[in-house]
C-alpha positions, 0 to 999 in steps of 0.5 A: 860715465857715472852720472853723479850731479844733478842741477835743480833749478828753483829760481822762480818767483812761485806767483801762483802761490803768492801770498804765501811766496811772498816770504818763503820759497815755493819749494818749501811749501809742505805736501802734509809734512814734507816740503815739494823739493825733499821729494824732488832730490830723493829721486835724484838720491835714489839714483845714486846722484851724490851733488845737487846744484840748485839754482837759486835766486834771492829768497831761497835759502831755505831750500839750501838750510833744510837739506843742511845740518841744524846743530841746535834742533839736534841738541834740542830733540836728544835732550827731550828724548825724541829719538825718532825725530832726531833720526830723521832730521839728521837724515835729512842733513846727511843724505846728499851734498848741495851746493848752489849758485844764483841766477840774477835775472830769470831768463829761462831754463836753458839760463839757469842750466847753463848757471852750472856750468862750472859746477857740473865740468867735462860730465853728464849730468841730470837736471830735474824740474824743483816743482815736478814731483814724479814718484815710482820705485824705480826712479824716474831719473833712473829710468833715463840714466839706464836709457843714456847708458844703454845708448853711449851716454846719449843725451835722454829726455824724459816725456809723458803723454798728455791729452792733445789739448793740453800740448800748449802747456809743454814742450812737445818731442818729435821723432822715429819711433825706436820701441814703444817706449823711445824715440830718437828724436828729430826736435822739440816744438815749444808749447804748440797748439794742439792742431800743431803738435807734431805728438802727443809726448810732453816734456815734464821736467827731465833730462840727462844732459852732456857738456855739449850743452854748454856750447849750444847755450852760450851760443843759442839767442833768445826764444819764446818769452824772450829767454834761453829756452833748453827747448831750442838747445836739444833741437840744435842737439838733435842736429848733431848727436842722437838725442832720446825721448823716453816715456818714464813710468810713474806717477807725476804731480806738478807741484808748481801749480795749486791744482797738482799741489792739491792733487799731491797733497790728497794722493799723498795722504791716501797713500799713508797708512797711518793718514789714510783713515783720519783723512777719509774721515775728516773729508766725509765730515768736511762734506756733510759739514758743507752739505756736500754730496758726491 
């Protein structure tokens, strides 16, 4: 079955980006001129995904009007002729449906998966982290949904290779290995310590999912942090359907910390070929300026 929704879970609070936060939503936050989520729901567009539910909560209804029609700035930019600018604002409001639904209290993400329940119905779907931004040209959540087809719908995770030191900080997969790029997987352990981590795989913020989800959520108690972790549900998952890991390939930001957001932003940069020259510039003045030397 064609996978056509796509839940965006951008309830958080963005605390690491405070005071900033304090009054828009981290997602909103720009890399140069574009904010963190345009680049999040291009992939999801990119893959031929036609809805995105967000789940939202007070606060972020900036992220629905940027990726809606805004009549009075179309008005405004074909009255002064700024045809370009025009092109790309209506772009931006036409490229995908949205639609939204809130999660009133923060208790996990398996929480706010399970928000879109009635939103996403009897189909698979796929969930994409608002704050991971993973670029490629062939899209990361492609990449899986290809996975999920070759393998009868099967439920696909998307996973990375991180250092073992850094398993604390992530999901960790664990499984047989079916080729060098897939596992069928055996479980998930939340956050291990490195000497516990039963690989090196980590879950970034992927997922093709199936409605069968929905029934392990509902059911599933509290976990880690006293919330609904998706972690918990996949391993119930794994105990009865075929559940793959698959390590994507591209080049992934975690946008959600100001370390990634720094690291996006400078590659961002470097990558344009209209910014490339005067950042280069500018840092080597910054530097001197400074008394930097590298």
């Amino acid at each position: 079955m064609k996978i056509r929704k796509a839940i965006i879970p951008i309830a958080g609070k963005g605390t690491r980006f405070l005071p900033a936060t304090k009054e828009i939503a981290k997602e909103i936050i720009p890399i140069i001129n574009v904010p963190m989520i345009h680049y999040v729901v291009k992939e999801a567009v990119d893959a031929g995904i036609e809805q995105i539910i967000f789940v939202t909560s007070s606060g972020k209804f900036s992220v629905e009007d940027y990726f809606d029609r805004n009549q009075e700035l179309e008005a405004f930019l074909e009255r002064n002729n700024k045809i370009k600018e025009l092109e790309l604002i209506r772009k931006i409001g036409s490229m995908v449906s949205v639609t939204s639904v809130r999660q009133k209290e923060q208790l996990g993400l398996g929480h706010a998966v399970l928000m879109a329940k009635s939103m996403i119905g009897d189909e698979p779907f796929a969930v994409l982290l608002g704050d991971d931004i993973v670029i490629n040209k062939n899209p990361a959540i492609k990449q899986l949904m290809d996975v999920s087809l070759s393998n009868n719908g099967a439920t696909v995770i998307g996973v990375m290779e991180v250092p073992k030191s850094d398993t604390a900080k992530y999901g960790i997969v664990k499984g047989d290995i079916v080729d060098e790029k897939t596992l069928r997987m055996t479980g998930m352990v939340e956050k291990p310590k490195p000497e516990d981590a039963p690989t090196n795989l980590a879950t970034p913020g992927r997922y093709i999912l199936t409605p069968e989800i929905f029934e392990i959520l509902e059911k599933i108690p509290r976990g880690a942090g006293n919330e609904y972790q998706l972690t918990d549900a996949i391993n119930v998952l794994c105990q009865q359907k075929d559940v793959f890991a698959y390590k994507f390939t591209g080049e992934r930001y975690d946008t959600g910390n100001v370390h990634g957001y720094l690291d996006a932003t400078v590659d961002f940069a470097l990558k344009d070929p209209e910014l490339r020259d005067v950042f280069l510039a500018t840092l080597k003045s910054r530097l001197q300026k400074h008394g930097i030397q590298l």
